[in-house]
C-alpha positions as CSV (number, residue, x, y, z in Angstrom):
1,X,-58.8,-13.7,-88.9
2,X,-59.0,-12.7,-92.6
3,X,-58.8,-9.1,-91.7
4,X,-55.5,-9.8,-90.1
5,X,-54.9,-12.1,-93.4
6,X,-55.8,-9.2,-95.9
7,X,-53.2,-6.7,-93.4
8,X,-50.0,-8.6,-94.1
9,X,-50.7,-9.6,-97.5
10,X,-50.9,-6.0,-98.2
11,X,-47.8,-5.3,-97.6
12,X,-45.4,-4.6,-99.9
13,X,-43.0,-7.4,-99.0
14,X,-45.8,-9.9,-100.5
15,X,-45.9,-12.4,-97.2
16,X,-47.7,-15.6,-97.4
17,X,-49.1,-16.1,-94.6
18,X,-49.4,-20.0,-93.1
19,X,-50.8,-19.7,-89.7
20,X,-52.5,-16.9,-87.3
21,X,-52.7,-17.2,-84.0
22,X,-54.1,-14.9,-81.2
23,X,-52.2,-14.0,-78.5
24,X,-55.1,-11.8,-76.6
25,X,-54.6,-8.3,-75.4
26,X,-57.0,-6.3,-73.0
27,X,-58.4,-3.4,-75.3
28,X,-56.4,-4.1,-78.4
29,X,-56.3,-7.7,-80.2
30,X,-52.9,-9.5,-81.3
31,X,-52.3,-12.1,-83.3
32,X,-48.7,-14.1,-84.0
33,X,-48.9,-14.9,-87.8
34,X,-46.3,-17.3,-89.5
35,X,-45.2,-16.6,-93.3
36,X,-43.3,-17.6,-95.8
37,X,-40.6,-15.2,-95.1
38,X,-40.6,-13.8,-91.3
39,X,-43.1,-14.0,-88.4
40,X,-45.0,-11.1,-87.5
41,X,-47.2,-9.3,-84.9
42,X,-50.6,-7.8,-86.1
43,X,-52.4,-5.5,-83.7
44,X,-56.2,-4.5,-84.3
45,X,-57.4,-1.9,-81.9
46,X,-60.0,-2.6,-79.9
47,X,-63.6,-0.7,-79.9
48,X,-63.3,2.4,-78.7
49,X,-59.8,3.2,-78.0
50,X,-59.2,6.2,-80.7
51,X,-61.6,8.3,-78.0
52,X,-58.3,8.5,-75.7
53,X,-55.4,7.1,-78.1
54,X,-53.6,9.1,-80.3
55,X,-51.9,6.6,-82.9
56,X,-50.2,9.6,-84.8
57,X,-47.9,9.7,-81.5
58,X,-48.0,6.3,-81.1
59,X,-46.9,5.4,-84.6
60,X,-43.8,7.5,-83.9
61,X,-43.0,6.0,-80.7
62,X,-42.9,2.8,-81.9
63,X,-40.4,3.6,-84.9
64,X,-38.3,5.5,-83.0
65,X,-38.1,3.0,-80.0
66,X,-37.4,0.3,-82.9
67,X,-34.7,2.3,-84.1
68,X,-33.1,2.6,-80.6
69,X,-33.6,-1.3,-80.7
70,X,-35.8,-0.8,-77.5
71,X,-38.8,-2.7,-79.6
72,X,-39.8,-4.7,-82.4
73,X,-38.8,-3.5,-85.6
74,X,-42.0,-1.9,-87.3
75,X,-43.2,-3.1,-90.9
76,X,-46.6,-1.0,-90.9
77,X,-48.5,1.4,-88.8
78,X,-51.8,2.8,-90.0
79,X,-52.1,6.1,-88.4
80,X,-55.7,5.9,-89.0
81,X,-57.2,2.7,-87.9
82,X,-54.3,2.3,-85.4
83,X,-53.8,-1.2,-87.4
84,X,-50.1,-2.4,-86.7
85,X,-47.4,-5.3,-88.0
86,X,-44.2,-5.5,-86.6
87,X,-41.3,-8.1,-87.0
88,X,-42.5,-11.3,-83.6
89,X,-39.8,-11.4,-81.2
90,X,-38.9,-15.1,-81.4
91,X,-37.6,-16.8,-78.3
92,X,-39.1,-14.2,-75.5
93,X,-41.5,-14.9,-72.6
94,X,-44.4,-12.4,-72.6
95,X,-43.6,-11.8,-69.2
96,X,-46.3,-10.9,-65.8
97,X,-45.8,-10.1,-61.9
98,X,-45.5,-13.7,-61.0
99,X,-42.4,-14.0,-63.7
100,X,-40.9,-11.1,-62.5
101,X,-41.0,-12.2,-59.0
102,X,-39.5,-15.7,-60.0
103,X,-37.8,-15.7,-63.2
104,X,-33.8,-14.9,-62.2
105,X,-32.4,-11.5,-63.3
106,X,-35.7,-10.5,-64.6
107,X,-35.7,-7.4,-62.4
108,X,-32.5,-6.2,-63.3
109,X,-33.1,-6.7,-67.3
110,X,-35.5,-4.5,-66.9
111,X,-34.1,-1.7,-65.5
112,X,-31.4,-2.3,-68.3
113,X,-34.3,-1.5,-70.5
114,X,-35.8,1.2,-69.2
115,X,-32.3,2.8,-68.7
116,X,-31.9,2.1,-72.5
117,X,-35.4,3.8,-73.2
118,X,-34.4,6.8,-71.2
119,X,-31.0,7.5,-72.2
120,X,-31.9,7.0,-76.0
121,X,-31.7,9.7,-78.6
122,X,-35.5,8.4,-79.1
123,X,-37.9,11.7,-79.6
124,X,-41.6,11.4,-78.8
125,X,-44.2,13.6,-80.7
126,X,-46.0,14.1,-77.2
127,X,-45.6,14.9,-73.1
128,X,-47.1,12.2,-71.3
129,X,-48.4,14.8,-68.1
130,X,-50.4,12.8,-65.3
131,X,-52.5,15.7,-64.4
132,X,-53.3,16.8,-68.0
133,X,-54.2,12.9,-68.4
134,X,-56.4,12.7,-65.4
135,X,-57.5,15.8,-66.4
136,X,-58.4,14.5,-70.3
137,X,-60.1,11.0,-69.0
138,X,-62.4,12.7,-66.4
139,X,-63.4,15.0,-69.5
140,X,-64.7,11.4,-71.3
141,X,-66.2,10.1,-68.3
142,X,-67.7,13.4,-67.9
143,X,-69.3,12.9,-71.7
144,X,-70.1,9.3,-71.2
145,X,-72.4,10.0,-67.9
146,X,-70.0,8.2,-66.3
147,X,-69.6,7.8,-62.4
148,X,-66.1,7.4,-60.6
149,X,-65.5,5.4,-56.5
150,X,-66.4,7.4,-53.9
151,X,-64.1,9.7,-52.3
152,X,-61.7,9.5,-55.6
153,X,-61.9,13.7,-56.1
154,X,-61.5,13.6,-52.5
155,X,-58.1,11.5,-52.9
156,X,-57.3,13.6,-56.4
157,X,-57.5,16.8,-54.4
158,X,-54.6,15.3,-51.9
159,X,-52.3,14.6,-55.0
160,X,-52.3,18.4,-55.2
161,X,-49.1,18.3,-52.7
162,X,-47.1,15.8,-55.2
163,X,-48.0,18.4,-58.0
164,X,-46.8,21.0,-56.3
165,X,-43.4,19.1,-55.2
166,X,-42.6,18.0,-58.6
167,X,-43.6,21.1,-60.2
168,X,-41.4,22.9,-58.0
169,X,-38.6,20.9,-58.9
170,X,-38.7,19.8,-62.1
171,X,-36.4,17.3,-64.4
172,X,-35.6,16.6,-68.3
173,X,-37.9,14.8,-70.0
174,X,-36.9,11.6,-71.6
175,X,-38.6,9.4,-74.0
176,X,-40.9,6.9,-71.3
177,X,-43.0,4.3,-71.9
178,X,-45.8,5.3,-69.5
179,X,-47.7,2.4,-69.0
180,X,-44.7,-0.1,-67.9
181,X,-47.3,-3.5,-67.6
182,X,-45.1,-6.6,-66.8
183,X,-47.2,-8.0,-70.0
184,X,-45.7,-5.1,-71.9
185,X,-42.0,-7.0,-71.4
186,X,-40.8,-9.6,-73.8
187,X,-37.9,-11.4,-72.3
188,X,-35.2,-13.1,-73.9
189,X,-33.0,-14.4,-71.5
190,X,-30.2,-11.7,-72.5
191,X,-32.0,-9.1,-72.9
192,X,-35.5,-7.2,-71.8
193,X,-37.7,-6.0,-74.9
194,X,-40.5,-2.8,-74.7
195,X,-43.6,-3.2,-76.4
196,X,-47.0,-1.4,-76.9
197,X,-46.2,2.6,-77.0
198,X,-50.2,3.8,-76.5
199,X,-49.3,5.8,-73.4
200,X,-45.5,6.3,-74.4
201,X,-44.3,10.3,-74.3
202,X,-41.8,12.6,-73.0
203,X,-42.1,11.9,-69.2
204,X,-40.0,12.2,-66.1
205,X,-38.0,8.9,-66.4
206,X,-38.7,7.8,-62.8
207,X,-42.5,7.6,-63.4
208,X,-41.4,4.2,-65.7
209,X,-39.9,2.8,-62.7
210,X,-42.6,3.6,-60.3
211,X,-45.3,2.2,-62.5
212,X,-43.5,-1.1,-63.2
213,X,-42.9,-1.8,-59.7
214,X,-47.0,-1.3,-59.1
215,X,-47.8,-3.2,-62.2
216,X,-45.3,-6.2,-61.5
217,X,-46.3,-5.7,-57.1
218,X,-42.3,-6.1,-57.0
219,X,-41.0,-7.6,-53.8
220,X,-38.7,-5.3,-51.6
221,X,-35.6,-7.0,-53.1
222,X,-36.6,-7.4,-56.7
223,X,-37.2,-3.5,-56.5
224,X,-34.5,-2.8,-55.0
225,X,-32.3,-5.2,-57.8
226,X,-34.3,-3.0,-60.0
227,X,-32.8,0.3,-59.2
228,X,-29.8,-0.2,-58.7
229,X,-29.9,-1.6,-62.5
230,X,-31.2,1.1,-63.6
231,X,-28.8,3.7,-61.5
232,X,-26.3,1.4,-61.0
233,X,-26.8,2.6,-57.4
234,X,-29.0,3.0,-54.8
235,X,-31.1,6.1,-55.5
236,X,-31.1,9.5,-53.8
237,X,-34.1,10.9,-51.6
238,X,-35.9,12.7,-54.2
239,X,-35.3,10.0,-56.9
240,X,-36.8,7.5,-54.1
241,X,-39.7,10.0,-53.5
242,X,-40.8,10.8,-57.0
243,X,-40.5,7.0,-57.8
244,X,-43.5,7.0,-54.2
245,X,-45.3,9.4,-55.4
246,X,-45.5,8.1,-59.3
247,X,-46.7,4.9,-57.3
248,X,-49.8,6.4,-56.4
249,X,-50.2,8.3,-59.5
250,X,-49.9,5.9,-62.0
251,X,-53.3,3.9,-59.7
252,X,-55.1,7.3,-60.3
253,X,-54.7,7.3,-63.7
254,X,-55.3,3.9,-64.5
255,X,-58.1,3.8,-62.3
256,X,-59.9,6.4,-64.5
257,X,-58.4,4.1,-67.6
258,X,-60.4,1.3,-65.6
259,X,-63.4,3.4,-65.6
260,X,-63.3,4.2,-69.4
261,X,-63.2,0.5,-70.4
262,X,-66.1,-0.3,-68.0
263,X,-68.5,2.6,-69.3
264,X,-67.4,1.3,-73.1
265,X,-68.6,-2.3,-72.4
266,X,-65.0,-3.7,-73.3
267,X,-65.5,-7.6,-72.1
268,X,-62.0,-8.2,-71.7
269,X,-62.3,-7.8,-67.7
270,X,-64.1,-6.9,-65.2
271,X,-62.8,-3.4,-65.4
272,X,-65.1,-1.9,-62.0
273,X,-63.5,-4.1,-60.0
274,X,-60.1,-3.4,-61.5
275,X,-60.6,0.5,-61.2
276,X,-62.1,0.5,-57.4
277,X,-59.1,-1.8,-56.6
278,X,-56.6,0.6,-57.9
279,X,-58.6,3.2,-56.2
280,X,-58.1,1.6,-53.2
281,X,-54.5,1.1,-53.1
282,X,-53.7,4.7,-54.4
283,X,-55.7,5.9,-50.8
284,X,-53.8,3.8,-49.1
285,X,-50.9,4.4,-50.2
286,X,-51.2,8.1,-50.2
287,X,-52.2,7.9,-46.5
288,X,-48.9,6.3,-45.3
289,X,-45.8,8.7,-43.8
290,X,-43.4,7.0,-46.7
291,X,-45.7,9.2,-49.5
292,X,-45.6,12.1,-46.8
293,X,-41.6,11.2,-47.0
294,X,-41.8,11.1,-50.4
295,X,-43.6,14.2,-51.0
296,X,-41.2,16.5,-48.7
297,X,-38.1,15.1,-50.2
298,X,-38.9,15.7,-53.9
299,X,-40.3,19.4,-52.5
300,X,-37.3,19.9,-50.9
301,X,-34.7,18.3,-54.0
């Protein structure tokens, strides 16, 4: 706590602060504190993380996204130490699958935000590429002696079709968020906030809306109240199938992600279990004729 203390009374606005109080996080550690003046949101980065994180693209991404008034307005950012204050969203539900599958119009407030995100003048320092990721946390597994599931190259070797597909056909980058947790979404009622840019770079906009539907397990209907937000339509074939195929990507990545916080100890989760589990439903996924579908239609555009 007096680390966070000695952070905001630092700054050059001269807060006094009243009260701190943690609000958790799984590698990184935030904490609401009250002041004198505003309320603000202090984020100390977990042990570890600057082996995969780069803050210098993060720190952008978050003052660009604030500027779009995607997310919280941003008082400090340590480039460094990855230490970071912004302005605390009063009045928002730090939201999770459950809310999303319950709360009303959640769905569609997100894909209002996403939209927002995409169609923003918001530039990125950084591509977020899947395969160069997968790619880049293999390489720290590979130096931590690490082991991965069985039969994950085996799985990684079939994602070679979806490469293929959407390198034959590929779309603008837009500024994405790239790792589109439900806890990532701060809702106000009226409007859907974005928070946490760690993963965030230029991306293929649909890989947003594939990801949040695996991370919030969306029901048939709240994805589909989803898309049609964010298109304000129903989506064509190859939109449909690169949002499939992102489905299963985004569980390969953060199934390696999974692996990283197991091999560096961080007691946050059980993050074995988390990884196999992901591991699990990429396969099955990927064995299903709806990713075959998927992977023809974006091949074909």
């Amino acid at each position: 706590m007096q680390v966070v203390r000695e952070i905001v009374e630092e700054l050059p606005e001269a807060f006094a602060v009243q009260k701190i109080t943690r609000l958790g996080g799984l590698t990184n550690v935030v904490y609401h504190v009250e002041t004198d003046k505003d309320d603000l949101c202090v984020r100390i980065p977990g042990e570890g993380t600057e082996a995969y994180i780069n803050r210098y693209n993060e720190a952008r991404a978050a003052r660009e996204t604030a500027r779009v008034g995607v997310s919280a307005p941003v008082l400090h950012f340590d480039e460094k130490s990855g230490q970071c204050v912004t302005k605390y969203l009063a009045g928002t539900v730090t939201m999770s699958a459950e809310a999303f599958n319950s709360r009303q119009g959640a769905p569609e407030r997100a894909g209002e935000a996403l939209r927002s995100l995409h169609s923003s003048d918001a530039t990125f320092n950084n591509v977020f590429d899947v395969f160069a990721l997968i790619d880049e946390y293999l390489a720290v597994l590979k130096a931590k002696e690490a082991t991965v599931p069985d039969g994950y190259h085996e799985v990684l070797a079939s994602a070679e079709q979806a490469r293929a597909a959407l390198r034959k056909n590929p779309v603008p980058l837009a500024p994405c968020h790239c790792d589109p947790l439900s806890e990532n979404f701060l809702d106000a009622g009226d409007k859907m906030w974005i928070v946490d840019w760690e993963y965030s770079g230029m991306n293929d906009p649909l890989w947003d809306l594939g990801d949040f539907s695996v991370e919030a397990n969306l029901s048939q209907e709240n994805e589909a109240a989803l898309m049609w937000s964010y298109f304000g339509r129903s989506p064509s074939l190859s939109e449909y199938g690169r949002i499939v195929i992102y489905k299963a990507l985004c569980d390969l990545v953060w199934t390696l992600w999974g692996l990283i916080q197991h091999v560096n100890d961080n007691p946050a989760d059980d993050f074995w279990a988390y990884a196999v589990n992901r591991f699990h439903r990429c396969s099955r996924l990927m064995a299903t004729s709806e990713y075959k579908t998927a992977v023809a239609a974006v091949a074909q555009n």
